[in-house]
C-alpha atoms as one frame of an Amber mdcrd trajectory, in Angstrom:
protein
  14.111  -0.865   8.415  17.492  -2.140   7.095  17.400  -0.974   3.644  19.773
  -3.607   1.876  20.333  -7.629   1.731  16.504  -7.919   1.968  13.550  -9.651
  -0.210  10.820  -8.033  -1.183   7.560  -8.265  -2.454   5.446  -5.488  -3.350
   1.765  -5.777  -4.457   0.610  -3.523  -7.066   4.099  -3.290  -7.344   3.978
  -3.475 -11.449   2.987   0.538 -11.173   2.426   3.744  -9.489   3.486   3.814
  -6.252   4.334   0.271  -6.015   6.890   0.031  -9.148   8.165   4.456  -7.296
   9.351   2.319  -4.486  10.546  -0.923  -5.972  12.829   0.969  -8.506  14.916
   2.466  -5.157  14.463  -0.615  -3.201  15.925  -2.551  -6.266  19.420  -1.137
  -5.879  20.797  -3.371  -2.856  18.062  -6.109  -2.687  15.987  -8.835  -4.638
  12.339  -7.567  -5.474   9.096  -9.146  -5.981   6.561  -7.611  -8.105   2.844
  -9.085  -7.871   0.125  -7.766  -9.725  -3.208  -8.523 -11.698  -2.225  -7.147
 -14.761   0.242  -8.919 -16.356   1.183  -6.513 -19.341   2.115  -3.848 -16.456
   3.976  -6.235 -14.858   6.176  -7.352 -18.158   7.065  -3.522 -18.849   8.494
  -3.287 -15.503  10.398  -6.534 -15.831  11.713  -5.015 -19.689  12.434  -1.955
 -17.628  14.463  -3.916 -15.501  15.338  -7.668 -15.677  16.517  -7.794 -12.014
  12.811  -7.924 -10.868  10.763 -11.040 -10.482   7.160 -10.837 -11.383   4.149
 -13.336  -9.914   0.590 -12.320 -11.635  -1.489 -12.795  -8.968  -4.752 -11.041
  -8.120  -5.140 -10.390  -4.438  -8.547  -9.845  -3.538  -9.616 -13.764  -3.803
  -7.966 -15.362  -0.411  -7.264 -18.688  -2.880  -5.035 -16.492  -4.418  -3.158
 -14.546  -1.746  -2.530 -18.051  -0.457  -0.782 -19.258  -3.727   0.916 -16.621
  -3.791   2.304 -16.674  -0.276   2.942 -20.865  -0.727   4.784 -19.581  -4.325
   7.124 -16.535  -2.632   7.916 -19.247   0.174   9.203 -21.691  -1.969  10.523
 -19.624  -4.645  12.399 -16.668  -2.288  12.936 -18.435   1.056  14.929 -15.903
   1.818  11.821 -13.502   1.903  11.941 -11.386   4.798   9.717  -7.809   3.501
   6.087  -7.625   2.435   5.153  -4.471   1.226   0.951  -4.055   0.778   0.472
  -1.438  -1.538  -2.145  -2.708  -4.194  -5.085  -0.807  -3.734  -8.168   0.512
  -6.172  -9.946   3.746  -5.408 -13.811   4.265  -7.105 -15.730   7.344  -7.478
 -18.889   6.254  -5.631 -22.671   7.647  -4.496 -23.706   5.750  -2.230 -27.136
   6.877  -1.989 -27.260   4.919  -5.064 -27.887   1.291  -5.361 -24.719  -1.045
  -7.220 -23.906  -4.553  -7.015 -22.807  -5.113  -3.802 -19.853  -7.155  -5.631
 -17.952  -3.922  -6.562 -18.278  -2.952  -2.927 -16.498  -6.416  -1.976 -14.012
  -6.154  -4.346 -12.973  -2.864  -3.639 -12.807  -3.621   0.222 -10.606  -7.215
  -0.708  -8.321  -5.299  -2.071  -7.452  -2.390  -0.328  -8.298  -4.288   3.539
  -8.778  -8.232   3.241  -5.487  -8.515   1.139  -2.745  -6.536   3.761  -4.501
  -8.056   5.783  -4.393 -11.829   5.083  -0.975 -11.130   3.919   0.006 -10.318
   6.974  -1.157 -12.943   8.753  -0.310 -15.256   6.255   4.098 -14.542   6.726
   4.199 -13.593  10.162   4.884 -16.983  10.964   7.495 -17.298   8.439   9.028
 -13.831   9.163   9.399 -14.659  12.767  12.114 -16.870  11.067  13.280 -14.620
   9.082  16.139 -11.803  10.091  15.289  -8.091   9.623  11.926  -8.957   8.634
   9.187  -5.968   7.828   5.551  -5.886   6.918   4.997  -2.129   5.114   1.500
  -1.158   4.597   0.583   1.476   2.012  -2.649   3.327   3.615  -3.540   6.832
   2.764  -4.204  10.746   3.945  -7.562  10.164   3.219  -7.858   7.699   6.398
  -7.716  10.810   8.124 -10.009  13.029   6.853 -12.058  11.340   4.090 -13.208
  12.475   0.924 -16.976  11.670  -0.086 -15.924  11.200  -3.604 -14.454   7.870
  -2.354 -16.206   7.133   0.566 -15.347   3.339   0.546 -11.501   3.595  -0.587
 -11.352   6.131   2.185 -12.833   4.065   5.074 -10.886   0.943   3.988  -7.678
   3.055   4.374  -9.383   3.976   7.812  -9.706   0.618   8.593  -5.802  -0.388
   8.033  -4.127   2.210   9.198  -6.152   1.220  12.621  -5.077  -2.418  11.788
  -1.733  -1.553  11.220  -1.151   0.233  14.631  -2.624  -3.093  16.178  -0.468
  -5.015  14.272   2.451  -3.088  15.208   1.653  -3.713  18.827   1.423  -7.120
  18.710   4.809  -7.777  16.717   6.768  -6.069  19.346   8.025  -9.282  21.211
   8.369 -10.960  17.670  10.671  -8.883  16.361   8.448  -7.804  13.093   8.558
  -4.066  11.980   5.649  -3.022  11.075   5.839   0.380   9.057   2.948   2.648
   7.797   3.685   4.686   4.599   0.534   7.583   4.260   0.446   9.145   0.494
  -1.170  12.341  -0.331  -2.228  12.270  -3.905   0.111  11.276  -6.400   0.583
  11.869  -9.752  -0.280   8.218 -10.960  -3.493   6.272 -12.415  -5.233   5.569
  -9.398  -8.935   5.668  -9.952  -8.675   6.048 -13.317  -5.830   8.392 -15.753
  -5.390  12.000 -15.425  -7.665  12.432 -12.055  -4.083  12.783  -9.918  -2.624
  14.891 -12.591  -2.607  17.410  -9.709  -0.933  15.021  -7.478   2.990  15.159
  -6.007   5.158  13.852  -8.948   5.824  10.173  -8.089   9.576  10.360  -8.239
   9.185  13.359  -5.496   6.840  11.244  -3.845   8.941   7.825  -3.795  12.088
   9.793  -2.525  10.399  11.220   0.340   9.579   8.246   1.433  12.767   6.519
   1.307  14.473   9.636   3.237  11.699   8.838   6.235  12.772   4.587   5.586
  16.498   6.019   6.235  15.657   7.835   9.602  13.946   4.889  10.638  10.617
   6.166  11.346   7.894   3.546  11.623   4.612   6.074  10.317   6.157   7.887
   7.383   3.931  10.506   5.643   4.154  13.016   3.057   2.992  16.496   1.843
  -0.738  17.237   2.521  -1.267  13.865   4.127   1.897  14.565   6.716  -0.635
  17.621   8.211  -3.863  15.368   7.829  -2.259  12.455   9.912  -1.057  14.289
  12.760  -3.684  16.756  12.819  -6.596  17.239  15.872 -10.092  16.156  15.613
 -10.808  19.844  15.131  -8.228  20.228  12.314  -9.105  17.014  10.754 -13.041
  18.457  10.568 -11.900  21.481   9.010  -9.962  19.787   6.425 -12.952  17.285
   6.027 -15.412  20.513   4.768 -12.747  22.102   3.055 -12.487  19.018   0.502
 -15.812  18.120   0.021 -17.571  21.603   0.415 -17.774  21.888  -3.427 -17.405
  17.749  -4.490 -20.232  15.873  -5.330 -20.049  12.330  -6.626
């Protein structure tokens, strides 16, 4: 990925992992920050002026497609879409819910990169240097029960993304899969990734893998889970969830 001259628009990106990697990408290019919440979204903006905010909330497809229509016109020089927003629930499901937390869960974390996707390819095939970077997890790997439907919708994209990398070959896309471990941020709620890698830790190991150029780019615990055997991945599976119960 050519890390300067580019425009970028990260969802979730107003914090956590999103706003880790915006604050480095920030330096040599123009960034996009998209989010539901729109008070997170004005602290990063007071934080720094240089980014550009769009509230937006990503799991209705009437939205992504504003959104994609507003970037367009807005940045035409967009040539980056980072997917990162993502929600992760503590969930039994041997219990009964609403099916509608289910949905929105899964429109977030899959239907959004998704769509997304789909939606700019045909403008990034215009586009020089252009880049789709999905956010997925080590937990697509070997999942943790706790989570089972965060975990299987990370499943499900990094499978997408490897597809998607595939076909973008002979359009000149990158396609580029970033795999967290946990990180010390508010995902699933505050102080349940206390234990997690500090984000600035976290955010610079990425960009080191960005600099080498590698296209799959994991870190800590979820570097071993990714490119571990079905064997390794089992053992890793019981070792999580031997003593977790929702």
């Amino acid at each position: 990925m050519q890390l300067s001259g580019n425009t970028i628009l990260i969802t979730g990106g107003g914090s956590g992992i999103g706003l880790g990697l915006a604050l480095r990408f920030l330096e040599n290019n123009e960034v996009i920050l998209c989010g539901r919440d729109a008070e997170k979204l004005n602290a990063a903006k007071a934080l720094h002026p240089r980014f550009h905010t769009i509230q937006c909330d990503v799991s209705h497809e009437e939205e992504r497609k504003r959104l994609f229509q507003t970037v367009k016109k807005d940045f035409p020089k967009i040539n980056v879409l980072v997917n990162n927003a993502g929600i992760q629930r503590r969930v039994d499901v041997t219990t009964d819910e609403p099916w509608a937390e289910t949905q929105s869960e899964l429109a977030i974390n899959l239907e959004a990169p998704m769509h997304l996707a789909r939606l700019f390819i045909p403008y990034f095939e215009t586009r020089s240097h252009a880049c789709i970077i999905n956010v997925t997890s080590g937990l697509a790997f070997a999942p943790m029960a706790l989570m089972p439907i965060y975990c299987a919708s990370k499943a499900a994209l990094h499978s997408f993304t490897l597809s998607l990398r595939h076909s973008l070959l002979a359009k000149n896309i990158e396609v580029i899969e970033i795999i967290p471990p946990a990180v010390n941020t508010d995902l699933g709620g505050k102080g349940l990734h206390d234990f997690g890698v500090p984000l600035d830790e976290f955010s610079d190991g990425i960009f080191q893998g960005l600099k080498e150029g590698r296209t799959e780019i994991a870190y800590g615990t979820s570097l071993k889970s990714s490119r571990a055997s079905r064997e390794e991945k089992d053992q890793i599976f019981r070792a999580m969830n031997s003593s977790s119960r929702v």
